[in-house]
N, C-alpha and C positions, 0 to 999 in steps of 0.2 A: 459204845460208840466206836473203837478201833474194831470190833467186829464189823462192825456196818462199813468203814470207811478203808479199810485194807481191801477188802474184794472190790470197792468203786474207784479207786488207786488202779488197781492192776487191771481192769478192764480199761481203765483209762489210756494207761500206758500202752497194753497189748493193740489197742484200737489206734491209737492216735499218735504214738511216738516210734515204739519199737519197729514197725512194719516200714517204717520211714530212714531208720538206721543203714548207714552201707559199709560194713565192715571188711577190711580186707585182708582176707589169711594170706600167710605164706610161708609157701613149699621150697625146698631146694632137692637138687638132686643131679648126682653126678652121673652124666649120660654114659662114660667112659670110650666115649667121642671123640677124634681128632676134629671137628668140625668149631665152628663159631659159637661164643655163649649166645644164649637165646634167655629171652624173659616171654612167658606164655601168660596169658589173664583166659580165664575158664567162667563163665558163670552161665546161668540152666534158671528155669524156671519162671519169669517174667510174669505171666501168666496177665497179659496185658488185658484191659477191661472199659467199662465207662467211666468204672471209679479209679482207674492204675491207667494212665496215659501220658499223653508227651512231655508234660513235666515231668516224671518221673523215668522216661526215656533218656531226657537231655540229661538230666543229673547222672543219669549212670552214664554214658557215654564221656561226659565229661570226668567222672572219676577214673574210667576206664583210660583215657586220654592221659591222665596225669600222672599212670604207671609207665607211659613209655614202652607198650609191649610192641614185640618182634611176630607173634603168633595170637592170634587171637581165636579162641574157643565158642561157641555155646552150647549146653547142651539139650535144647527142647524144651518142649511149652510155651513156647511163643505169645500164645493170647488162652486166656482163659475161657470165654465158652463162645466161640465167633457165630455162633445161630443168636445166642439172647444179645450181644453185643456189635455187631456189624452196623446198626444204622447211628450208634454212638460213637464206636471206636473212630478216631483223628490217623486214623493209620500211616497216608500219605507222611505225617508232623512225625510219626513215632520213627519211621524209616530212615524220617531222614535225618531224623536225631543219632539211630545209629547208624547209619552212611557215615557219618562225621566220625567214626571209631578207625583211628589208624594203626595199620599195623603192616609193615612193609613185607615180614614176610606171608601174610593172606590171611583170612577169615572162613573159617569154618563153623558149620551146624550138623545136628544132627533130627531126625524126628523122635517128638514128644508123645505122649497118647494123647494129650492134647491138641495137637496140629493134626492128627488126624478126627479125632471126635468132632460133632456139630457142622459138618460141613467145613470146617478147617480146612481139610487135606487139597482142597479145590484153590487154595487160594497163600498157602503153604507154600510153596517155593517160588513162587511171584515174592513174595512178603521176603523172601530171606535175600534174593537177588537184587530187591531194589533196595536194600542194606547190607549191600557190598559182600554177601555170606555166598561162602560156597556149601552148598547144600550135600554130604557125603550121605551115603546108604547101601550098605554091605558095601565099599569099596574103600580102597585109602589112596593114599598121594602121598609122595615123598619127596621133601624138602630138600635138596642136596647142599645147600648151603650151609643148612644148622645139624645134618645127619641126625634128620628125623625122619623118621615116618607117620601119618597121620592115618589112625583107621576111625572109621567111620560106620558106628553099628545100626541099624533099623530098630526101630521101638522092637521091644518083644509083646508089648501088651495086645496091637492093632495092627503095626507091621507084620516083616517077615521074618520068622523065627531062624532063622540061618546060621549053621555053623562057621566062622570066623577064623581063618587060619592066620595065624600072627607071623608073616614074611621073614624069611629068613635072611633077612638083607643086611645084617651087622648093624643096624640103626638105631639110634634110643626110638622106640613106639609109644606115640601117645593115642591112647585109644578112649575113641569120644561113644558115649554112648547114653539114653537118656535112664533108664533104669538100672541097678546094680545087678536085674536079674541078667543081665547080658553079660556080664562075667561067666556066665555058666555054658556060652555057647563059644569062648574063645578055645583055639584047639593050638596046643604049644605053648612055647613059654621063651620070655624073652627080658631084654632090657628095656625098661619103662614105666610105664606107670596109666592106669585106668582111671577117670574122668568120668563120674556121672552125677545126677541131682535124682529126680522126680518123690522124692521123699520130703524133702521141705525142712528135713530135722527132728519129723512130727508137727511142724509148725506149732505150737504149743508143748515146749515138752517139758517130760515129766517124767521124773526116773523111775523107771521099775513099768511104767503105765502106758509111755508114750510108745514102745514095743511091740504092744498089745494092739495098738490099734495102727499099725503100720499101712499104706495102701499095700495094693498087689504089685508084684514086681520089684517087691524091694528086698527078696529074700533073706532078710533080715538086719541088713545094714538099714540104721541109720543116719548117720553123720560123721564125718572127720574122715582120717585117715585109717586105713587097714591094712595090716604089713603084711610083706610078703608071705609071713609064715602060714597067715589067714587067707589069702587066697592063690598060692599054690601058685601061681603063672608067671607075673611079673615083677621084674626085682624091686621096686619101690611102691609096690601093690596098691590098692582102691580107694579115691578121694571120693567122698559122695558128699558134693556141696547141700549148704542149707538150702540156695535158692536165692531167689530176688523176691518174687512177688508172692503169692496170697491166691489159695481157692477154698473154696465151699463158706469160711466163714474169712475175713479183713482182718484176722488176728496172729498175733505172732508174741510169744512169749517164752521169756529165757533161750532165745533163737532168732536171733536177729539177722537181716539178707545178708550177703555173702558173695564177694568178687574172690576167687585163687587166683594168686599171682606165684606161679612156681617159675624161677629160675632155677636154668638148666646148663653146668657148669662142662664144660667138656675137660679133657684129659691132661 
């Protein structure tokens, strides 16, 4: 009987509980900045649907809201597959659930391989503007208030594979970008820290296993933090969030969504 009823437990949970969870990590890091503290919130992955829509929008923006962030992130996947989902998706409701996400010093995205697949890419930067998002792609912007710089990379999967010179402007660098393989196109090395998802965690993971079955473009990261030592560029090295949302299967286990909230301490 516990054999039968442990594996219908945890589908239960993976299906109907865990994917519903909104956990929120937190980073700090000393920018070594005379400028203003800053609180950043980061989250990637949405992957909005018929079945993942405006309630699920308001609730995150609302948890979003209730960190008080100064700089607000995302980093791609916007909607999960906008060909099968477009005459279902409440989009208008979702936007403007996140329109309602404040953060006085700006909102930023980046492109997902999502946002471009399925006709996506047509309808992908309408979608992030009328949610307050400024849409970055190979370019950055910098923050003079909080002595940031903000870089902003193009998918590598679907976008432009472009080499990425990290500004030598004295600034802590926060580099948004949607897969970890984008790490491998940054040229230089600096104060800051790297921001990406498109990995999910494994969305189901499983040690030793969930590695193995990594998507593309995650050159082998899957989750948490990666210190400098591992990737060589930036002094408080590579976050690769779990994610928000849910593709190919509605399951999530021992990997629950995921809001970063890194404050950023100046000098």
């Amino acid at each position: 009987m516990a054999l039968i009823l442990l594996p219908v437990l945890l589908l239960g949970w993976a299906r109907y509980i865990e994917p519903h969870l909104l956990l929120v990590t937190h980073l700090k890091a000393d920018t070594g900045q005379t400028g203003a503290q800053c609180r950043v919130v980061f989250f990637s992955d949405t992957h909005f649907s018929s079945s993942y829509g405006k309630e699920e929008a308001a609730a995150l923006a609302q948890k979003i809201n209730q960190l008080e962030p100064d700089i607000v992130l995302f980093g791609g996947d916007f909607l999960d597959s906008y060909a099968r989902d477009q005459q279902t998706l409440e989009l208008d409701a979702i936007c403007e659930a996140l329109d309602s996400i404040n953060a006085p010093g700006g909102k930023f995205a980046v492109w997902g391989n999502h946002d471009y697949g399925g006709g996506a890419s047509r309808v992908y930067p309408e979608l992030m503007e009328q949610c307050g998002f400024t849409l970055l792609k190979n370019e950055y912007i910098t923050l003079e208030d909080y002595s940031v710089t903000i870089i902003g990379c193009d998918d590598v999967m679907l976008g432009s594979r472009t080499m990425q010179q990290l500004p030598e402007d004295g600034n802590f660098h926060l580099v948004l970008a949607h897969e970890p393989a984008s790490l491998g196109l940054l040229d230089g090395s600096a104060e800051g820290i790297m921001l990406t998802g498109h990995t999910h965690g494994g969305q189901i993971y499983l040690p030793f296993l969930t590695e193995q079955v990594l998507p593309p473009g995650s050159d082998g990261y899957i989750r948490g933090l990666y210190a400098q030592e591992e990737t060589q560029l930036l002094s408080n090295g590579l976050y690769v969030s779990r994610g928000i949302g849910t593709t190919h299967l509605p399951l999530r286990l021992f990997n629950p969504p995921e809001i970063v909230e890194l404050e950023l301490s100046p000098t």
